[in-house]
MIMAR-319917 format. One record per residue (C-alpha): residue in three letters; x, y, z. Coordinates in steps of 0.02 Angstrom, whole numbers, padded with zeros to 5 digits, always signed. Example, Ala and Ser with C-alpha at 12.3 -4.5 7.8 and 13.67 -1.06 7.14 Angstrom:
ALA+00615-00225+00390/SER+00684-00053+00357/
***
This chain:
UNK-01674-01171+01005/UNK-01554-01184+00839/UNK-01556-01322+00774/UNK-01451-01420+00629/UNK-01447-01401+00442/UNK-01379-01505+00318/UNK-01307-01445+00150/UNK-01192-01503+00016/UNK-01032-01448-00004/UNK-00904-01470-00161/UNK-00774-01614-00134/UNK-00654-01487-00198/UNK-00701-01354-00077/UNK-00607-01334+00095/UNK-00676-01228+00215/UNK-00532-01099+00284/UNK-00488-01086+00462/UNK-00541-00929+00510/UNK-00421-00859+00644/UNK-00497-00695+00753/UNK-00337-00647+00841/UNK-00377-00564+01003/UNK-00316-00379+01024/UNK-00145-00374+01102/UNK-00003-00238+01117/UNK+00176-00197+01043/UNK+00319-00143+01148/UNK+00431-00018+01073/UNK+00573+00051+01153/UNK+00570+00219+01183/UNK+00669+00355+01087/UNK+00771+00465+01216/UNK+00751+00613+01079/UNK+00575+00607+01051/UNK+00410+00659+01130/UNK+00391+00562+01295/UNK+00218+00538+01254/UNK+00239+00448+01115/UNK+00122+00309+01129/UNK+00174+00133+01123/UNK+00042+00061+00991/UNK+00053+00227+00897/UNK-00136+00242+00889/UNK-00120+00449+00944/UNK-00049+00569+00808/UNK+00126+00651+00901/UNK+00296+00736+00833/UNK+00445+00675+00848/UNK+00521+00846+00854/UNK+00686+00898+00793/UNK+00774+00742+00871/UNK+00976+00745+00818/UNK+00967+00930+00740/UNK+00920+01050+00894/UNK+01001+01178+00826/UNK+00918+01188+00656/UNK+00809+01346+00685/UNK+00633+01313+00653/UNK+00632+01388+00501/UNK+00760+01275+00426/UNK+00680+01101+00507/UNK+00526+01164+00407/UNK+00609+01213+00245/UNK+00579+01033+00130/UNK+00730+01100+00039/UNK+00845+01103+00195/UNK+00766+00931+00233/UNK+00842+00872+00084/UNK+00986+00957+00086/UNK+01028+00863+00252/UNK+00973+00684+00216/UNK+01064+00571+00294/UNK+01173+00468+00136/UNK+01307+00401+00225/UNK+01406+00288+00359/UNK+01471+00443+00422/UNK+01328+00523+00449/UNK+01248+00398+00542/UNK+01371+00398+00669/UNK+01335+00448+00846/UNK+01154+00424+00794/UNK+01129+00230+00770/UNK+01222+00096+00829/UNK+01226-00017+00688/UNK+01216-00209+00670/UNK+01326-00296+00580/UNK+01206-00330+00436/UNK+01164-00160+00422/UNK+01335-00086+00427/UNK+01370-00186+00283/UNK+01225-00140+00191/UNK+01254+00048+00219/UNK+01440+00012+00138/UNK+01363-00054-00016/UNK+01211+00035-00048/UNK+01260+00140-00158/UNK+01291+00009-00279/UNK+01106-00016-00304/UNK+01012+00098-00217/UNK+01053+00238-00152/UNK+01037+00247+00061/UNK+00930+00422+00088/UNK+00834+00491+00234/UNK+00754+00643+00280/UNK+00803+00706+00463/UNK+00617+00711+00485/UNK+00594+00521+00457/UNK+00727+00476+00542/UNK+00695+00531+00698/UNK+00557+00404+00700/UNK+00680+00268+00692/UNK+00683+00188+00865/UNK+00906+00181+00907/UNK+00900+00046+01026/UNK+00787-00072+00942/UNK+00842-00172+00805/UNK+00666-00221+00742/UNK+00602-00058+00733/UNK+00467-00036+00597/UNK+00542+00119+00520/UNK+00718+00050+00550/UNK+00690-00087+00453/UNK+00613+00004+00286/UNK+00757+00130+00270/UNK+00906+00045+00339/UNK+01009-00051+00201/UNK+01040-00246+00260/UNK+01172-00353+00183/UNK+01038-00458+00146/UNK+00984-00359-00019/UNK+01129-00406-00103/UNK+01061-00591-00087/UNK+00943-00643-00229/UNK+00831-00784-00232/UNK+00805-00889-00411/UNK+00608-00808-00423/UNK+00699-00623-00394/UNK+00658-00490-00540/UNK+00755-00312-00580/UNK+00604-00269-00662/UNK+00456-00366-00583/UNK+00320-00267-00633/UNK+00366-00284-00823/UNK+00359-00085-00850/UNK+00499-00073-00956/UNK+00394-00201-01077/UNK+00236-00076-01088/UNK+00353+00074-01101/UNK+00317+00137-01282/UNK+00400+00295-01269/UNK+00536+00340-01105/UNK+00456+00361-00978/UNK+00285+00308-01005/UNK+00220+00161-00944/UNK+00039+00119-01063/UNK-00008-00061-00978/UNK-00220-00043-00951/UNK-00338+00011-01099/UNK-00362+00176-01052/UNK-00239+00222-00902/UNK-00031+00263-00902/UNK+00087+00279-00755/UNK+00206+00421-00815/UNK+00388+00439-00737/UNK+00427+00590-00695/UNK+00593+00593-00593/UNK+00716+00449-00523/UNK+00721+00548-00354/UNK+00636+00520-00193/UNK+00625+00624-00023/UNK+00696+00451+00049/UNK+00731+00272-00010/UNK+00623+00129+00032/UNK+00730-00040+00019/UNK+00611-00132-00063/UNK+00574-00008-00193/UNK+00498-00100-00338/UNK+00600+00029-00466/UNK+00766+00032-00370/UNK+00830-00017-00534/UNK+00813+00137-00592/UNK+00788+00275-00453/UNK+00903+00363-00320/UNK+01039+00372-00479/UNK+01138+00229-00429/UNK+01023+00079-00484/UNK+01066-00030-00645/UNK+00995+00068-00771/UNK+00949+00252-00786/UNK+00789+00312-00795/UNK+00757+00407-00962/UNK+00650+00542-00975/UNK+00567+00654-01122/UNK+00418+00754-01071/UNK+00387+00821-01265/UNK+00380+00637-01336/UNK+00252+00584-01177/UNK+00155+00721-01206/UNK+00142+00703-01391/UNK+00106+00487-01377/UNK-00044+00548-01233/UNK-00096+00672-01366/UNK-00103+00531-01506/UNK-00196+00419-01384/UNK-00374+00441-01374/UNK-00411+00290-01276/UNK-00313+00342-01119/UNK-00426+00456-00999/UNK-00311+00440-00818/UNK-00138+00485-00808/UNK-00041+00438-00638/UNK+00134+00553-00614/UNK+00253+00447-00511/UNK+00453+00397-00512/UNK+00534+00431-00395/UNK+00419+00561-00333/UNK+00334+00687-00415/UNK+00281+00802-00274/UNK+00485+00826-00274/UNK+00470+00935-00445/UNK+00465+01126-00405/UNK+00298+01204-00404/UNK+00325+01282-00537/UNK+00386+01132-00653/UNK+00256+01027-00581/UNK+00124+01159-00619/UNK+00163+01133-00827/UNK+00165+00967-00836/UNK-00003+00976-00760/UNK-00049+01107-00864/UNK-00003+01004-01029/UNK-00086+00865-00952/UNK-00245+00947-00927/UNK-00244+01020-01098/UNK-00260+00867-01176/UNK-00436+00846-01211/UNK-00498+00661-01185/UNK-00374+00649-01008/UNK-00510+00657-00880/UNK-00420+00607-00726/UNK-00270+00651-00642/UNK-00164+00566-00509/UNK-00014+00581-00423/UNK+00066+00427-00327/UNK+00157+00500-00198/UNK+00281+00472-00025/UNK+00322+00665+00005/UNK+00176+00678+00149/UNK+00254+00543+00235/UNK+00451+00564+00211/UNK+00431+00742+00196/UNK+00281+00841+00276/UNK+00362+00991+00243/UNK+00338+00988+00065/UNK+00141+01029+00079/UNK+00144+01219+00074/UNK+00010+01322+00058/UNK+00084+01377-00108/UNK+00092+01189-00166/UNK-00099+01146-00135/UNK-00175+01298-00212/UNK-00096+01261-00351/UNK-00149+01070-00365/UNK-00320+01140-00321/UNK-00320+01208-00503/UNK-00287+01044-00604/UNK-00468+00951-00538/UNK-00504+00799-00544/UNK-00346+00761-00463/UNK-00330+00610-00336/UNK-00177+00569-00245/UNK-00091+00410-00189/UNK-00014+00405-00033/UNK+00120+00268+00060/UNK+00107+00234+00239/UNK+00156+00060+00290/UNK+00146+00075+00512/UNK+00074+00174+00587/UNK+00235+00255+00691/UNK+00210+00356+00507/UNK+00057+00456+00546/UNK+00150+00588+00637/UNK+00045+00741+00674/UNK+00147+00840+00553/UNK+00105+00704+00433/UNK-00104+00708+00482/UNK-00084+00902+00457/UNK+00002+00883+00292/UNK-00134+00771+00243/UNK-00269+00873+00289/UNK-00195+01019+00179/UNK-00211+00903+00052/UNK-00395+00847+00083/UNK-00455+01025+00116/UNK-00387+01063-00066/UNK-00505+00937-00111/UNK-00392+00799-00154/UNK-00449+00634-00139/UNK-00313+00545-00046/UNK-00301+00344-00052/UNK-00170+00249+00039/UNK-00073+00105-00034/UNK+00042-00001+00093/UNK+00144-00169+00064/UNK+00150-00312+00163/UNK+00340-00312+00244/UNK+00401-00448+00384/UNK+00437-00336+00531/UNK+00334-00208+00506/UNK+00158-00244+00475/UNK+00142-00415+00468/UNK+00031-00417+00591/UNK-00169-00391+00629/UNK-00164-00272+00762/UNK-00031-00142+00683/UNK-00139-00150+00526/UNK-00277-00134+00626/UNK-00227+00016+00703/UNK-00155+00086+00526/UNK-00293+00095+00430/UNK-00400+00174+00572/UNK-00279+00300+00586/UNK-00298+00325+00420/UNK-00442+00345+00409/UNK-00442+00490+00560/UNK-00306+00565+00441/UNK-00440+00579+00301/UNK-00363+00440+00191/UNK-00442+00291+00142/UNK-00361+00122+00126/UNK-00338+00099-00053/UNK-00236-00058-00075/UNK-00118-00171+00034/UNK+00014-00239-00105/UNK+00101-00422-00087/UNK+00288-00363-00080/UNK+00360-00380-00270/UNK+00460-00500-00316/UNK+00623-00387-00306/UNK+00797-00424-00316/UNK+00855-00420-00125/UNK+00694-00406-00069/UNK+00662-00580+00023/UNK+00705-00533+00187/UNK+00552-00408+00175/UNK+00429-00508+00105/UNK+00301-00618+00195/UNK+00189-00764+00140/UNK+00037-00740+00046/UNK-00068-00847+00174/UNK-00014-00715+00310/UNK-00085-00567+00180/UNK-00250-00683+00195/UNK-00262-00686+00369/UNK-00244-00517+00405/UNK-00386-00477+00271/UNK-00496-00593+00377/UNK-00463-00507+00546/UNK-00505-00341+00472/UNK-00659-00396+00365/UNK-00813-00366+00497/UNK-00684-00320+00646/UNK-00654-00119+00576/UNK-00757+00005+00476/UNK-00771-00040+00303/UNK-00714+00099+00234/UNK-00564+00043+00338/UNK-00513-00116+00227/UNK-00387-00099+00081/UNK-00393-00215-00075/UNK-00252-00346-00050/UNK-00159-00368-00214/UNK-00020-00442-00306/UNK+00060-00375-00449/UNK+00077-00529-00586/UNK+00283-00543-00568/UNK+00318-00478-00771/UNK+00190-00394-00800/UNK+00033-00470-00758/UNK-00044-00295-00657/UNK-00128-00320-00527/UNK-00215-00476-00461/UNK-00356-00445-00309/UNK-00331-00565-00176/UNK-00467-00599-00063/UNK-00507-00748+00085/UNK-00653-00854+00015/UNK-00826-00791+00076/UNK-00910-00913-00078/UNK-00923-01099+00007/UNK-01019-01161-00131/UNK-01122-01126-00282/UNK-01262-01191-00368/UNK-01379-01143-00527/UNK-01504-01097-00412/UNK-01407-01031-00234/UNK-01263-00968-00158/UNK-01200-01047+00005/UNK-01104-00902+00069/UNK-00999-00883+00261/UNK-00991-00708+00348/UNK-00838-00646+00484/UNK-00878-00768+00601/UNK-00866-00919+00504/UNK-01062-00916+00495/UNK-01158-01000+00350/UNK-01291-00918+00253/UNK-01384-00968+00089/UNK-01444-00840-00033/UNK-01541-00883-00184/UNK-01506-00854-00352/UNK-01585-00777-00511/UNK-01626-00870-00653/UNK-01544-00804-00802/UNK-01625-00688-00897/UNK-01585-00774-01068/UNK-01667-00929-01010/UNK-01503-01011-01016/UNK-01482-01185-00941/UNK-01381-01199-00783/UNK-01180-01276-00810/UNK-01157-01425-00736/UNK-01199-01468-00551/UNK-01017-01499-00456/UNK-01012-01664-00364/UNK-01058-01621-00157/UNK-01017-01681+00005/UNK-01102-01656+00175/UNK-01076-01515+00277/UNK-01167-01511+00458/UNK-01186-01333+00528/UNK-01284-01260+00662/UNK-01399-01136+00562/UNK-01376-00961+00620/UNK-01552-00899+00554/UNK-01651-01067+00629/UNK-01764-00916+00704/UNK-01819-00840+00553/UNK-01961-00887+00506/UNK-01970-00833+00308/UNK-01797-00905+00290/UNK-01828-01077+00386/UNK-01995-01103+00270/UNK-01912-01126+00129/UNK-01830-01279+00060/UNK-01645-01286+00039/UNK-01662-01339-00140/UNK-01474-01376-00175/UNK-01458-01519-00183/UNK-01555-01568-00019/UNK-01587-01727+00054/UNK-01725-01759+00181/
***
């Protein structure tokens, strides 16, 4: 029989509601162009085939050039494909006076046309809405053009840059955090100079790990990708490489044979990957992926939280296992930045919180991203994590598992001999003790603080 423990609590210290949200399903409409398997919670990996271009000949759908090529940029190209709201008909009109609209025929066939809250819909579909700033809105709100001591180059963390390589992407996100300066229609343009980059890396002894991003590398030829790797790698004290990277996902295509032997020659190299739903893990996509993997590139995934889309335990429940089955680990899930236009995108923080608690001890934890936010200006990135720590003491921890469970572990004494800080002031917590039955644990005394 369990019985009842009391321990002491600090004043300060509120105990979180833990919410374990029961599995449930998502309804999405079908697409009248697209695999009639398709499954409705998206957990199997399928195609969605050629869609509006059936008479692109196979070799052309799977050219990533003629992808491009035919990227859908305008109004008039989206007509006779989507019916348009009114929002988004407005937003298409004025994209291009901040970021560019741009989809690959690929990705858009994912786009559910008779639902208006589709998931894909909703990340690559310009809304009136982002030309509506709120007061806390930034153009820059990572700060990178503050760390950027030569174009280009962005030298924030002791010994690790993020290096620009292009303003181009396969296709836009809308709440791209450098849509001031990508798709060539933002406020600023994005300057480049590969000589004085190299030359400031070269100079730089402290900086071992270079990430390529942009825009998007992977969308430099082979060949001009291959030298700036090749310069890279030349450069004695850089140990790592990485490349941040949407191509897999937008663009499948793009991962040729011919492209992974040749970033099999610049080891260590990791990649970064961006899947936010997971409509996105096509089986192109999971094949693309495992190119990548069985080059023996590390691949990590890095989503953001967006209202709509993944806002929600079970569809980032059934992302990251997919993931996972695509050889990608969860890397991190980012708090949407504070960008200008963005708000109609971003969700709370608290909502971030709970779905880190109904994946913590519900999925594999190789499963479980780190959920960050980037300090708005420039403050890189903050961890954000629910509160497993009730309470501590100089001598124990008072810690809560998944369930909402209670568990004390004692502490070290500190090697130095140092005196414990200051005790915090307690209050009484009642809890039924989930380890009543164990006898080595139940024989001790709950020091902290007890009362008898």
């Amino acid at each position: 029989m369990r019985g009842s423990r009391v321990i002491f609590i600090p004043t300060a210290y509120k105990l979180p509601h833990v919410i374990i949200h029961p599995p449930r399903t998502r309804a999405f409409a079908a697409h009248p162009l697209m695999n009639p398997t398709f499954d409705l919670n998206h957990r199997h990996f399928s195609s969605p085939g050629q869609g509006y271009w059936p008479d692109a000949t196979p070799e052309q759908w799977n050219d990533w050039q003629w992808q491009m090529r035919n990227s859908i940029k305008s109004l008039e190209q989206l007509t006779g494909k989507l019916t348009l709201t009114g929002e988004e008909h407005a937003g298409v009109l004025l994209a291009n006076t901040k970021l560019a609209m741009g989809i690959t025929p690929y990705f858009f066939n994912l786009i559910d046309p008779f639902d208006v809250d589709c998931p894909i819909r909703r990340q690559v579909i310009p809304r009136i809405e982002e030309m509506t700033y709120e007061a806390s809105d930034l153009a820059d709100p990572c700060g990178e053009d503050h760390d950027m001591p030569v174009p280009g180059l962005v030298h924030r963390y002791p010994d690790r840059v993020l290096f620009l390589v292009t303003d181009r992407c396969a296709s836009y996100c809308r709440y791209c955090t450098r849509s001031r300066v990508v798709s060539g229609v933002g406020e600023q343009e994005l300057e480049l100079d590969f000589d004085r980059a190299i030359a400031y890396l070269q100079k730089h002894t402290e900086v071992r790990d270079v990430l390529l991003s942009g825009g998007d590398a992977l969308l430099l030829s082979d060949a001009r990708l291959k030298n700036l790797l090749g310069r890279l790698r030349a450069i004695e004290h850089i140990e790592f490489l990485r490349i941040g990277t949407r191509v897999p996902i937008f663009l499948p295509q793009r991962i040729t044979p011919a492209l992974c032997a040749m970033l099999k020659e610049f080891h260590p190299l990791w990649m970064s990957v961006h899947v936010n739903h997971p409509k996105e893990l096509t089986s192109e996509v999971r094949d693309a992926l495992g190119c990548l993997a069985d080059a023996g590139i590390p691949l990590g995934n890095q989503s953001v939280l967006l209202r709509g889309v993944n806002d929600d335990v079970e569809v980032m429940k059934v992302l990251v296992q997919k993931l996972l089955r695509s050889r990608v680990r969860p890397y991190y899930l980012y708090q949407c930045d504070l960008i200008k236009g963005s708000s109609h995108l971003r969700t709370t923080v608290s909502k971030g919180l709970e779905i880190m608690e109904n994946l913590r001890g519900h999925t594999s934890g190789y499963a479980i991203p780190q959920y960050v936010i980037d300090g708005p200006g420039g403050g890189g990135k903050i961890p954000i994590n629910p509160n497993y720590v009730v309470a501590q003491t100089p001598d124990s921890l008072v810690l809560r598992n998944y369930k909402g469970d209670i568990y004390e572990y004692p502490e070290v004494a500190p090697a130095d001999g140092a005196l414990p800080g200051p005790t915090p002031e307690y209050r009484h917590l009642e809890f039924l003790d989930p380890i009543e039955e164990r006898e080595e644990i139940t024989s001790r005394s709950w020091r902290a603080g007890r009362r008898d």
